[in-house]
Gaussian input, Z-matrix of N, CA and C with variables (Angstrom, degrees):
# hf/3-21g

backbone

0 1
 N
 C     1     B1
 C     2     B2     1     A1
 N     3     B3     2     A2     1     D1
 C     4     B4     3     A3     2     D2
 C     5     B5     4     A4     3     D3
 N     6     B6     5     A5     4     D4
 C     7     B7     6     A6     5     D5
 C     8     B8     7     A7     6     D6
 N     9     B9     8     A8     7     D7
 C    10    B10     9     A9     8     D8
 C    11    B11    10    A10     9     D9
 N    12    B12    11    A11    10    D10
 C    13    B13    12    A12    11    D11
 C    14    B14    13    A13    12    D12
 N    15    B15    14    A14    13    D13
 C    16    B16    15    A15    14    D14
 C    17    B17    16    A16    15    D15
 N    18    B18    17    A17    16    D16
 C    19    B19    18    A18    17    D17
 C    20    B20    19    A19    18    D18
 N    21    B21    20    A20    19    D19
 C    22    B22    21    A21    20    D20
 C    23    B23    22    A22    21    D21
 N    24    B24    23    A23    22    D22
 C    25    B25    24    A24    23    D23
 C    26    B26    25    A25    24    D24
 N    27    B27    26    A26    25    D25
 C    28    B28    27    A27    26    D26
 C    29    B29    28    A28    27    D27
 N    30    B30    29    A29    28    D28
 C    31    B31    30    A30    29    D29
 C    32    B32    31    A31    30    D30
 N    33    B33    32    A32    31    D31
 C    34    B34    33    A33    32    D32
 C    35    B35    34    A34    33    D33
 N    36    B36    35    A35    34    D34
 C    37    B37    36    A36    35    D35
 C    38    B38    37    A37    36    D36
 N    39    B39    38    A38    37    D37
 C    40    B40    39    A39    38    D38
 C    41    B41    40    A40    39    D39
 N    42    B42    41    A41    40    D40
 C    43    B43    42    A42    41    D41
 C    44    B44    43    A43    42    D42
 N    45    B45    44    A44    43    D43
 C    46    B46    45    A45    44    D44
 C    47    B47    46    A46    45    D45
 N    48    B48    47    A47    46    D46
 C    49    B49    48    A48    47    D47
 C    50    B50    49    A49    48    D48
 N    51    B51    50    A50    49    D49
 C    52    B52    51    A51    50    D50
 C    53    B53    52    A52    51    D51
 N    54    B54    53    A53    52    D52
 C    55    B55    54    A54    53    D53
 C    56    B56    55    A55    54    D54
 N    57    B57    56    A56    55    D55
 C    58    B58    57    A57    56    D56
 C    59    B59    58    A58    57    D57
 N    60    B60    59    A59    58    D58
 C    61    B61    60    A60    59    D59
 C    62    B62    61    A61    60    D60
 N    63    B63    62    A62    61    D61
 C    64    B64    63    A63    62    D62
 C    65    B65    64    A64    63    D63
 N    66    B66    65    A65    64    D64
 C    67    B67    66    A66    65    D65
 C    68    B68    67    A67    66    D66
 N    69    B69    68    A68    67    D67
 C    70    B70    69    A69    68    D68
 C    71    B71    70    A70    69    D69
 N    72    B72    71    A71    70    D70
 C    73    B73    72    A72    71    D71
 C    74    B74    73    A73    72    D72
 N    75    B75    74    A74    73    D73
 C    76    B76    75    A75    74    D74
 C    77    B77    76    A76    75    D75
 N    78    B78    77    A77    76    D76
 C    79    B79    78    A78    77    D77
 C    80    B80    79    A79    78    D78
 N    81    B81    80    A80    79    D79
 C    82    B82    81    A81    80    D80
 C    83    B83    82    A82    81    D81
 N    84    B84    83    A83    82    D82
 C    85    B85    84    A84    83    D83
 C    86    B86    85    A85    84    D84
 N    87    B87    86    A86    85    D85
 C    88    B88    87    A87    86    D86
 C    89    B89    88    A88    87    D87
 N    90    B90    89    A89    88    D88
 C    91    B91    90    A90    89    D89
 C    92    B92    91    A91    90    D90
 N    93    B93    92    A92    91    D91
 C    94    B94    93    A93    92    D92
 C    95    B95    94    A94    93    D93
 N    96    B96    95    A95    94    D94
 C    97    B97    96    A96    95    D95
 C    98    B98    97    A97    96    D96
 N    99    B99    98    A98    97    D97
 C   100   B100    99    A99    98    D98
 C   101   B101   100   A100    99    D99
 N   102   B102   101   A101   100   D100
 C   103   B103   102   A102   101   D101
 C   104   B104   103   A103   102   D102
 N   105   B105   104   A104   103   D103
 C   106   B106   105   A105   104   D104
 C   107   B107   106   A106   105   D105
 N   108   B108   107   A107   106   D106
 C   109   B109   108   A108   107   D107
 C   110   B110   109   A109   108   D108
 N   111   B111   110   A110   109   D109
 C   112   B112   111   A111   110   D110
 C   113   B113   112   A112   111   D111
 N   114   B114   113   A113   112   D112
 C   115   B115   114   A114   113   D113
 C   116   B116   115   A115   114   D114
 N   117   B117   116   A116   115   D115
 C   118   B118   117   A117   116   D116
 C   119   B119   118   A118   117   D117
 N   120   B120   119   A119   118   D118
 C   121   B121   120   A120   119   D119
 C   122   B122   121   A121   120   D120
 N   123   B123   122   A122   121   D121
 C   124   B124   123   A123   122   D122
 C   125   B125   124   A124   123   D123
 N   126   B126   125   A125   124   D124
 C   127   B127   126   A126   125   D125
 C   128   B128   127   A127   126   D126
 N   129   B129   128   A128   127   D127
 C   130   B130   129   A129   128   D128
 C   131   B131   130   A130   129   D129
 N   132   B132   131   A131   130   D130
 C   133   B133   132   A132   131   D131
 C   134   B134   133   A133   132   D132
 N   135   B135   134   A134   133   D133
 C   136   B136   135   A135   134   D134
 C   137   B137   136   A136   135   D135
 N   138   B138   137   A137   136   D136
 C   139   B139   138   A138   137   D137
 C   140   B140   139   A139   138   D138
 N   141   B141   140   A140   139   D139
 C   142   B142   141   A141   140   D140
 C   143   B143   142   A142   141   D141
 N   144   B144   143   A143   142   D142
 C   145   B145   144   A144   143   D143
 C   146   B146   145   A145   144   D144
 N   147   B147   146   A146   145   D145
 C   148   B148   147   A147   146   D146
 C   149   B149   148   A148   147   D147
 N   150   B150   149   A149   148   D148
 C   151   B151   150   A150   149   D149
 C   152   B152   151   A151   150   D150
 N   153   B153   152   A152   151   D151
 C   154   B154   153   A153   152   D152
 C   155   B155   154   A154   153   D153
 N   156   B156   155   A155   154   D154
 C   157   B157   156   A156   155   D155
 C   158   B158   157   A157   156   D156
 N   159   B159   158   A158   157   D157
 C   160   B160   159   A159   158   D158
 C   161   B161   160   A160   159   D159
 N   162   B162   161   A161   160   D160
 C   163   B163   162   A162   161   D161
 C   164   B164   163   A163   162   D162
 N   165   B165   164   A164   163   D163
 C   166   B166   165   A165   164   D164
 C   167   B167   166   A166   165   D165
 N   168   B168   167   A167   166   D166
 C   169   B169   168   A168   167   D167
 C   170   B170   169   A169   168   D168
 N   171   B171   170   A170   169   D169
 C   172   B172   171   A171   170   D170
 C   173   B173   172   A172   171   D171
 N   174   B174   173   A173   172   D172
 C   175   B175   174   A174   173   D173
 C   176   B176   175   A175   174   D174
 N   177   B177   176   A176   175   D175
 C   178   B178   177   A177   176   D176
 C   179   B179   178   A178   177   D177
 N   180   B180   179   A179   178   D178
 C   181   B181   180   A180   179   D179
 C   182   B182   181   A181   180   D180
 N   183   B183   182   A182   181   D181
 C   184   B184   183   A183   182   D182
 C   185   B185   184   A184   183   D183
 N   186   B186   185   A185   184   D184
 C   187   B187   186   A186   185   D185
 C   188   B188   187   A187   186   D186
 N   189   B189   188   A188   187   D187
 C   190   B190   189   A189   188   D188
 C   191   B191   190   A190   189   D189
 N   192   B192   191   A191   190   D190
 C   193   B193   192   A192   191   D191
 C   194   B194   193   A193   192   D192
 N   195   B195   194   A194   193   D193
 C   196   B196   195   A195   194   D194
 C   197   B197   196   A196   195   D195
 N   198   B198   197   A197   196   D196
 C   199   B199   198   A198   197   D197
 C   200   B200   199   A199   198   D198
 N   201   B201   200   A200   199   D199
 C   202   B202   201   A201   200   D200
 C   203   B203   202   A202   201   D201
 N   204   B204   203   A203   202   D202
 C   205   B205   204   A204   203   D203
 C   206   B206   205   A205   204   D204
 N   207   B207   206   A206   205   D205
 C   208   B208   207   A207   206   D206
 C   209   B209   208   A208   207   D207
 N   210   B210   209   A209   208   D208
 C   211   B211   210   A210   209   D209
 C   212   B212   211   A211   210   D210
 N   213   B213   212   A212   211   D211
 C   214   B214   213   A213   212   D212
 C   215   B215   214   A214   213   D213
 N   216   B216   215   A215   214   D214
 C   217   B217   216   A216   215   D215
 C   218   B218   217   A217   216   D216
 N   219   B219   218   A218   217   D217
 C   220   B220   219   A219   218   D218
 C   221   B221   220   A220   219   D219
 N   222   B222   221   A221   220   D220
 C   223   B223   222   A222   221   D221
 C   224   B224   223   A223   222   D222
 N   225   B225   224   A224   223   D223
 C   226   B226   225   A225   224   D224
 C   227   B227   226   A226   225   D225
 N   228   B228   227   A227   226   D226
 C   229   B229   228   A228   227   D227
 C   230   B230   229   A229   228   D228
 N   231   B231   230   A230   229   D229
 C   232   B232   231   A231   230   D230
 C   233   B233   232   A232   231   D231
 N   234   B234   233   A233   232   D232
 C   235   B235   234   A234   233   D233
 C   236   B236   235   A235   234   D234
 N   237   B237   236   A236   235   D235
 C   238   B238   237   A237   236   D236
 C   239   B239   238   A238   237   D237
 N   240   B240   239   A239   238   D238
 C   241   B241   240   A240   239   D239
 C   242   B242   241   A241   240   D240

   B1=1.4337
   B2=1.5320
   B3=1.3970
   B4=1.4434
   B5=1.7919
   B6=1.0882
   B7=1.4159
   B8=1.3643
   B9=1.5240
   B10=1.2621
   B11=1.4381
   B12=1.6959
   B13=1.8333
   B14=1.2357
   B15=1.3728
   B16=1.3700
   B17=1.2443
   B18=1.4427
   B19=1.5290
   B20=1.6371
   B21=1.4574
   B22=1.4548
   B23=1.1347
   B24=1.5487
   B25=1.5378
   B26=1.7962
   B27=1.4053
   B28=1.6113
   B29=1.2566
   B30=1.6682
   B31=1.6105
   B32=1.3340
   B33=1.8740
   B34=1.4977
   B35=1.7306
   B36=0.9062
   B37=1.5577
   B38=1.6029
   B39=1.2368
   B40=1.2244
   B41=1.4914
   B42=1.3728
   B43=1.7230
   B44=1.2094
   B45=0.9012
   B46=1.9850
   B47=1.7790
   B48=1.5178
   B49=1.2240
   B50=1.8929
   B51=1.3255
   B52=1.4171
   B53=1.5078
   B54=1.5183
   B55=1.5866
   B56=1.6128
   B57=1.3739
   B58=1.6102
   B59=1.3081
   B60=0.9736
   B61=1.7228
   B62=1.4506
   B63=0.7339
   B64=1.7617
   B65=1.2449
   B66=1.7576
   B67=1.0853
   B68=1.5929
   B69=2.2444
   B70=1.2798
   B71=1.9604
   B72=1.4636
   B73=1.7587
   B74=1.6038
   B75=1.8719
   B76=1.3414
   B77=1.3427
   B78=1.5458
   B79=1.4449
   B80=1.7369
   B81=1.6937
   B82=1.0375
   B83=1.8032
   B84=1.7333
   B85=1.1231
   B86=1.4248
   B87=1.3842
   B88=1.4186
   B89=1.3499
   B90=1.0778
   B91=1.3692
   B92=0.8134
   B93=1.0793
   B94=1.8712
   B95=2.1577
   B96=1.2718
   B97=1.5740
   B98=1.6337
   B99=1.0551
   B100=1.5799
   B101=1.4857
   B102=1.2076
   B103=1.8467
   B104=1.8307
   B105=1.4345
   B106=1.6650
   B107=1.7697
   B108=1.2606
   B109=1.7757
   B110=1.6318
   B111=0.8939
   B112=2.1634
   B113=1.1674
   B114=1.3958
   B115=1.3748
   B116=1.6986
   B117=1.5489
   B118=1.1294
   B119=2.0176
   B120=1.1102
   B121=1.8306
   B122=1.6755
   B123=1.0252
   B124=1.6842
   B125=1.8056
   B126=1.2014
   B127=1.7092
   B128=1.2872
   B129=1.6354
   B130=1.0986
   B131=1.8071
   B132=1.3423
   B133=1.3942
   B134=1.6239
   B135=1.2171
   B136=1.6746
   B137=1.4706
   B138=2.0571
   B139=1.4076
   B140=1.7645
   B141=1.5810
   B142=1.1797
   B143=1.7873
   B144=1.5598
   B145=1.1408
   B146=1.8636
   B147=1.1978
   B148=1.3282
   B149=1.3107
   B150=1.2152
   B151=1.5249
   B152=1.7423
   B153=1.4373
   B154=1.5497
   B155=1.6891
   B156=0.8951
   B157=1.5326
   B158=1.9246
   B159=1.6827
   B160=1.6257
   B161=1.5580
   B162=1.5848
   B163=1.4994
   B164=1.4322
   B165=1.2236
   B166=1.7655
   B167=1.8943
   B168=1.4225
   B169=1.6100
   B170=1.1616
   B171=1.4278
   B172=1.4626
   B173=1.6354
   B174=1.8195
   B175=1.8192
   B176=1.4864
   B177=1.8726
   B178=1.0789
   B179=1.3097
   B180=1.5946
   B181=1.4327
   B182=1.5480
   B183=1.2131
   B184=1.6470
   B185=1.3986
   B186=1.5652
   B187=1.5307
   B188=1.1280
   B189=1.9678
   B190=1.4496
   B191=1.5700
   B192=1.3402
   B193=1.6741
   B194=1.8915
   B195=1.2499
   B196=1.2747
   B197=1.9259
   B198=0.9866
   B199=1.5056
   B200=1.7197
   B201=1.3587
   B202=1.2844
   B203=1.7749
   B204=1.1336
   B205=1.3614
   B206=1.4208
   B207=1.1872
   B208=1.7095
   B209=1.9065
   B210=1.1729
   B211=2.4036
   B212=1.3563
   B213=1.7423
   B214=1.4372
   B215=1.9304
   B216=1.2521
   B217=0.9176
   B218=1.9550
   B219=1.7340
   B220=1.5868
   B221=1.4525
   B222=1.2760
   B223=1.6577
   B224=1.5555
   B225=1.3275
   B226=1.6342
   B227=1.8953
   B228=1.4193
   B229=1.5422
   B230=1.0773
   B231=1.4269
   B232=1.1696
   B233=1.5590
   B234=1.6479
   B235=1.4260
   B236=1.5252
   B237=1.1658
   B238=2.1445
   B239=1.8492
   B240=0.9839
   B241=1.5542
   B242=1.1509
   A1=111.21
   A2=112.51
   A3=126.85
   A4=117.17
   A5=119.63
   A6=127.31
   A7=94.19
   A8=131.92
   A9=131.10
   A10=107.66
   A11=118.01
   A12=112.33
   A13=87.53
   A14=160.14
   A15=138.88
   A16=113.18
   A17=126.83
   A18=113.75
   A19=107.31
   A20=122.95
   A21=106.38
   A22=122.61
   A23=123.44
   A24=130.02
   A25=84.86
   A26=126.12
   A27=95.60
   A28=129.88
   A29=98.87
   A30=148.55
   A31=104.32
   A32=110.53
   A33=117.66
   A34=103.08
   A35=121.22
   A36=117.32
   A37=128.09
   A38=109.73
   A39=116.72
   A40=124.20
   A41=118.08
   A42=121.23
   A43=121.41
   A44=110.52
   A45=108.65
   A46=84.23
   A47=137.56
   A48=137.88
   A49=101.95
   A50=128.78
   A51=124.96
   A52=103.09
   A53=101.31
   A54=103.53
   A55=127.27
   A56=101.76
   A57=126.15
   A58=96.05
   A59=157.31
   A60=159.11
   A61=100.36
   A62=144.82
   A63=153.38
   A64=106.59
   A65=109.79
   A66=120.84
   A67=112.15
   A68=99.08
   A69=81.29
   A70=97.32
   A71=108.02
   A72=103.19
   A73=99.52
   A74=126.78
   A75=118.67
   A76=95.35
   A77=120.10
   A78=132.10
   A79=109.82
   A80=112.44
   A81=111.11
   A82=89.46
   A83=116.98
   A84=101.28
   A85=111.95
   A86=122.01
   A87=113.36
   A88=145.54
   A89=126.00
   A90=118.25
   A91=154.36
   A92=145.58
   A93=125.37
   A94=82.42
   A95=103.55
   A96=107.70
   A97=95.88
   A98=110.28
   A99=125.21
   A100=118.33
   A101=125.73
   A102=141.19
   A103=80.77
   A104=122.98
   A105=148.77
   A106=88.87
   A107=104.86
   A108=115.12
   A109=103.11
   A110=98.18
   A111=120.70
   A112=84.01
   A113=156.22
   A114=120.64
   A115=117.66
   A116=98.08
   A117=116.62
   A118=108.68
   A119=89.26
   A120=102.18
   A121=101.84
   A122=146.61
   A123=150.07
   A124=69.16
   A125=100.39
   A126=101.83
   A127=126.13
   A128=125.03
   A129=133.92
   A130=98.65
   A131=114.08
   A132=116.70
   A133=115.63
   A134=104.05
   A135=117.11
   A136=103.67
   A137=94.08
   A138=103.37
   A139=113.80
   A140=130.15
   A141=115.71
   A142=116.87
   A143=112.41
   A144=111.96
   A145=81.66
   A146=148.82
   A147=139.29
   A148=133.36
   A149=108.74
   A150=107.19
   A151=113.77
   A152=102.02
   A153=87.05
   A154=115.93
   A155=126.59
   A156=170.04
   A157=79.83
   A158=80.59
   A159=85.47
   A160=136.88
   A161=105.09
   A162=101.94
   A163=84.83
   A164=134.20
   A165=137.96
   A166=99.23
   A167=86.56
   A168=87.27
   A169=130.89
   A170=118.15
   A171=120.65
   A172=129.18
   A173=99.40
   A174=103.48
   A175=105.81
   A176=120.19
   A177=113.56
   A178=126.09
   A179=109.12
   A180=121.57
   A181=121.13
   A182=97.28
   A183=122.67
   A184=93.05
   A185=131.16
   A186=126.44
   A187=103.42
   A188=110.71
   A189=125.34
   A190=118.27
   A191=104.47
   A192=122.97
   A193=84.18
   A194=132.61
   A195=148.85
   A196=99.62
   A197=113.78
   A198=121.75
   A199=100.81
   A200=124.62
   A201=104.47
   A202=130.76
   A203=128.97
   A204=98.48
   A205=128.79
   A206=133.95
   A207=131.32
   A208=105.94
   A209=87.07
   A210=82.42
   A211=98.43
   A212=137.05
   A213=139.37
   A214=91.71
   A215=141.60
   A216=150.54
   A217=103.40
   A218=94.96
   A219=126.09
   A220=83.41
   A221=137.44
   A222=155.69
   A223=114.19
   A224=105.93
   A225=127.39
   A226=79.04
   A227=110.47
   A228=94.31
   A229=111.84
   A230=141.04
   A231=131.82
   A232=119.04
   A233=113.61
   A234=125.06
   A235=107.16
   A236=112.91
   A237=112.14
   A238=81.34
   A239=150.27
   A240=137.38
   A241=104.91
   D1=-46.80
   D2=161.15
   D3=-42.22
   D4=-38.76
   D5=-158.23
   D6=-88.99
   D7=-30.29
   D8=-142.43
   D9=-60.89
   D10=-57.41
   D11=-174.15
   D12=-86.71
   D13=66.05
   D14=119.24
   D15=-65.26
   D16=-56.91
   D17=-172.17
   D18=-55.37
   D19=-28.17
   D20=169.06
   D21=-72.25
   D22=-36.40
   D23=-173.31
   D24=-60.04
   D25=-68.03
   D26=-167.82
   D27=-118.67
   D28=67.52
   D29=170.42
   D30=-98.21
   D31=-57.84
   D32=178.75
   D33=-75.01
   D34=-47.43
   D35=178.71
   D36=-67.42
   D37=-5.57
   D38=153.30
   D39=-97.66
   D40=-26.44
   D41=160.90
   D42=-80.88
   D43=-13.74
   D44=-169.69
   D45=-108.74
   D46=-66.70
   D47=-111.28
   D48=-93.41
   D49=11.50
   D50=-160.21
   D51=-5.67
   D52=156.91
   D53=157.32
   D54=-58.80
   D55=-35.98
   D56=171.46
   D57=-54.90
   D58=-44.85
   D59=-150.32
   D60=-117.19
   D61=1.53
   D62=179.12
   D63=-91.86
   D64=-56.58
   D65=-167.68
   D66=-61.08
   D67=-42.06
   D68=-151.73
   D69=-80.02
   D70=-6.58
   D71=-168.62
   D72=-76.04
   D73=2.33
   D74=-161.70
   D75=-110.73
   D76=-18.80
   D77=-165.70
   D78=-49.08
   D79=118.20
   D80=-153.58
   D81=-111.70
   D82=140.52
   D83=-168.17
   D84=-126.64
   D85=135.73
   D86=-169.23
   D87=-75.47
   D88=125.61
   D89=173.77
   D90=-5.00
   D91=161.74
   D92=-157.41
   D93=-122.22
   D94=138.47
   D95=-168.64
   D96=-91.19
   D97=134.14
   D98=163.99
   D99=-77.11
   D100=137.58
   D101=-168.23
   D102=-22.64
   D103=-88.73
   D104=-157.45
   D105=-34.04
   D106=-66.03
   D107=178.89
   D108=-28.04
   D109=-71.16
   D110=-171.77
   D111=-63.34
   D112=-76.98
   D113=-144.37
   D114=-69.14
   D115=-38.00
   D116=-173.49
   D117=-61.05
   D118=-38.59
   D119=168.12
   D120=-60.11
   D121=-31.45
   D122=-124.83
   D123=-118.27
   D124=-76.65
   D125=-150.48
   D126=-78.08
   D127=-34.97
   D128=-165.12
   D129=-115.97
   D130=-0.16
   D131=169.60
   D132=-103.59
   D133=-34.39
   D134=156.03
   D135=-18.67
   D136=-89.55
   D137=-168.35
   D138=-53.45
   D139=-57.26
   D140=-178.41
   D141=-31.01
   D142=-43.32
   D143=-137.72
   D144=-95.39
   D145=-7.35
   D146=117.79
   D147=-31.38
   D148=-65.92
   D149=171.30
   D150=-52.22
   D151=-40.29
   D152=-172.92
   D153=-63.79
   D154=-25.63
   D155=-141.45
   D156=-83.91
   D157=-87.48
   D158=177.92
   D159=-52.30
   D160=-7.88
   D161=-163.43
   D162=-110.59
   D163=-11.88
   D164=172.95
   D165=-61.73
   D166=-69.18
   D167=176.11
   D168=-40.77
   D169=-59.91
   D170=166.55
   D171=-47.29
   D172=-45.51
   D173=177.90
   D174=-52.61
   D175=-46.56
   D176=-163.96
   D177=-72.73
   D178=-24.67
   D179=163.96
   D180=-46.69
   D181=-61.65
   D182=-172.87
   D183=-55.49
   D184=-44.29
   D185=-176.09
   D186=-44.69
   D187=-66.97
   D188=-165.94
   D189=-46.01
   D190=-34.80
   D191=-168.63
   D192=-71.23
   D193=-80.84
   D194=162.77
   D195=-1.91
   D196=-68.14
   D197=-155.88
   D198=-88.58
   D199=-53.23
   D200=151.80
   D201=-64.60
   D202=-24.07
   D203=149.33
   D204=-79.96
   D205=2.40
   D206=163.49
   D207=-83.77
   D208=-39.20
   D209=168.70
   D210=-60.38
   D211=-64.94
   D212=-161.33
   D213=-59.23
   D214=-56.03
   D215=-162.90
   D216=-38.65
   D217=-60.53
   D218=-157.99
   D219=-70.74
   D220=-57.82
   D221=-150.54
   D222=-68.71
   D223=-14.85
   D224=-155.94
   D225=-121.28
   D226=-65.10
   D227=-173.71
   D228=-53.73
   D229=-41.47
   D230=-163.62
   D231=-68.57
   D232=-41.02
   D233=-178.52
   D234=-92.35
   D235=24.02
   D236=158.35
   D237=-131.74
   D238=37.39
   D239=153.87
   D240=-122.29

């Protein structure tokens, strides 16, 4: 008895609801930052947002290093078989 208008409830929510219109009725909006917020953003968000910076660079390196030695790896098996 419970189950019965579900297939309509998302009958109407799939015709009326686009993803485009989801987004914008879900659109969550931010806060207004207090003096403590902003400084604390200035100084201690600085450094995170360096480090992250730096640890992007490095993961992606380390990938590249990673993926060219598994091609040299495959490249070497192939030309001694």
């Amino acid at each position: 008895m419970l189950l019965y208008p579900m297939p309509l409830i998302s009958a109407f929510n799939s015709l009326t609801l686009s993803p485009a219109l989801s987004a914008l009725l879900l659109r969550h909006e931010e806060p207004k930052q207090g003096f403590l917020a902003r400084v604390l953003d200035n100084t201690v968000g600085r450094f995170f947002r360096g480090f992250n910076w730096a640890f992007e660079r490095t993961n992606k390196a380390y990938a590249m290093v990673c993926v060219n030695n598994t091609a040299q790896f495959f490249v070497c098996r192939v030309l001694i078989i």
